[in-house]
C-alpha positions in Angstrom: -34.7 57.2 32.8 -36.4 59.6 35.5 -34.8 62.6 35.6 -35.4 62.8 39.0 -34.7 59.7 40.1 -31.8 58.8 42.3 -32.1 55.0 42.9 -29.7 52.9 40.1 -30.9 50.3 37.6 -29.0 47.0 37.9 -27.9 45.1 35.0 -30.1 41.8 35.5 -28.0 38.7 36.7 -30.1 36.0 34.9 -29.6 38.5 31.5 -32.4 39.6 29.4 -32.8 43.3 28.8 -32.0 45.8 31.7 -34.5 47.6 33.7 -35.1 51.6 32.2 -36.8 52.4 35.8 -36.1 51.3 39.4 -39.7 50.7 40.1 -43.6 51.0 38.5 -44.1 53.7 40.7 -40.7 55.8 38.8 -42.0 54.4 35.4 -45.4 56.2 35.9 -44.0 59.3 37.5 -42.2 59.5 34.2 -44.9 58.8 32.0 -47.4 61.7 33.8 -44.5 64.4 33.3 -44.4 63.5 29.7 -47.7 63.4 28.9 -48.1 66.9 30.7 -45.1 68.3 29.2 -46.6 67.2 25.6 -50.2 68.5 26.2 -48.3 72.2 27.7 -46.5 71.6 24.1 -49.5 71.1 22.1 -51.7 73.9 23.6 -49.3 76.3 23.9 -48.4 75.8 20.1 -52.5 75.9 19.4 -52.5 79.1 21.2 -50.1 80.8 19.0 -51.4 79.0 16.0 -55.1 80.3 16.6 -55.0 83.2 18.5 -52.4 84.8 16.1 -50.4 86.5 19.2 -48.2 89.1 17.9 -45.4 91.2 19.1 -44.2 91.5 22.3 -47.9 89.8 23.7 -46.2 86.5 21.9 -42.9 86.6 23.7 -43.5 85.2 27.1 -45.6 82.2 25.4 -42.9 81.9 23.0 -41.0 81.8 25.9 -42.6 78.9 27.6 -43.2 76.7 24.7 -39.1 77.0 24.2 -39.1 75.7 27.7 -41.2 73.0 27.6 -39.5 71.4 24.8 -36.4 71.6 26.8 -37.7 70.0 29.1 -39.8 67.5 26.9 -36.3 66.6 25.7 -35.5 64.5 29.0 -38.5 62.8 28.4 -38.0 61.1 25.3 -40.6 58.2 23.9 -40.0 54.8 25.1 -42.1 53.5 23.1 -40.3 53.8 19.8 -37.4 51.6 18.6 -34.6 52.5 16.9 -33.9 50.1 13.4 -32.2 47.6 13.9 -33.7 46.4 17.4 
């Protein structure tokens, strides 16, 4: 599930459910880019909710929140299940 991961997941012999990450140290990687993707998310959209930036001031943090998302959106929660799991 790390983006930046190269090393592959093997599907367990024995069965049971398949590995998401190659090691604790990738699972953790992953988990501190998402959490600092979603608190550049959160402040970035308090910034523009409080300080009321207008015009062309708002357009570079506009900017960056769009990009954050983006990139939020490689990191999605592994901690929700879909129905039906």
């Amino acid at each position: 599930m790390n983006p930046f991961c190269t090393n592959a997941c093997s599907w367990p012999d024995g069965g049971g459910r398949p590995p998401i990450f190659c090691s604790q140290t990738c699972r953790r990687a992953y988990a501190r880019e998402r959490a600092s993707l979603l608190a550049q998310v959160r402040w970035l959209e308090r910034y523009l909710a409080v300080d009321q930036v207008l015009g062309r001031a708002a357009a570079p943090i506009t900017q960056r929140l769009s990009q954050a998302r983006w990139q939020l959106a490689r990191y999605p929660d592994l901690t929700q299940t879909s129905e039906g799991d």
